[in-house]
N, C-alpha and C positions, 0 to 999 in steps of 0.2 A: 153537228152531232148533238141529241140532247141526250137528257139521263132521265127516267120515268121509275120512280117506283110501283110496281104491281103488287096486290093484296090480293088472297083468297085462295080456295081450294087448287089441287094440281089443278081438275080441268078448267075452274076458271082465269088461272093466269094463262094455259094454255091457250084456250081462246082467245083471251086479249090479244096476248102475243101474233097469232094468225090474222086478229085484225089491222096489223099496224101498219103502219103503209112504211116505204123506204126497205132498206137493207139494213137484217139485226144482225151484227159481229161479231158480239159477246154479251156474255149472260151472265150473273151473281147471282147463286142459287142458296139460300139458306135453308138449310134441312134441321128442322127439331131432332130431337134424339127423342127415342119411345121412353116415356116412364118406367120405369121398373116397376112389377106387377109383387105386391108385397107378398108373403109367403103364405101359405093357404094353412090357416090352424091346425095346428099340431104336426106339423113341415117341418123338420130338423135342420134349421135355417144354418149349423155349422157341418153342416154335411161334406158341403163341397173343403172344407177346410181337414177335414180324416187324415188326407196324406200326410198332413206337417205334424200331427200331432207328437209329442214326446208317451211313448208308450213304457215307463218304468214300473217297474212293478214293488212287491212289497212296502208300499206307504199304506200306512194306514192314517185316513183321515176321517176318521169319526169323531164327534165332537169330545166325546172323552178322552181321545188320543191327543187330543190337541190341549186340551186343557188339563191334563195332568201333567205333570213334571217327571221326567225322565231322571235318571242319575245322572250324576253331574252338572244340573241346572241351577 
């Protein structure tokens, strides 16, 4: 039994492979994973994240709100 690494597109390994003389038994197939396609401008890239959000209401966060001092500060 030998061990043959094969390069190149599906059909060109496929091919090799149909050319090889003997009986194949097993095969190691390594699959890239697809890039993730970046989000298309102006795409609400936290979209998919909505359900978890914490939705409290009455803050106010304006920058005056935040930079004045409240009583008791």
């Amino acid at each position: 039994m030998s061990a043959q690494v094969l390069q190149g597109s599906k059909q060109e390994i496929a091919e090799k492979i149909i050319q090889m003389p003997g009986e194949i038994r097993e095969v190691i197939v390594i699959v890239e994973e697809p890039v993730p396609i970046p989000p298309a401008p102006g795409e609400d890239i936290f979209a998919e994240m909505a359900p978890y959000e914490a939705h409290a209401g009455g803050a106010d966060c304006s920058r005056e709100s935040i930079y004045t001092r409240m009583e008791g500060e």
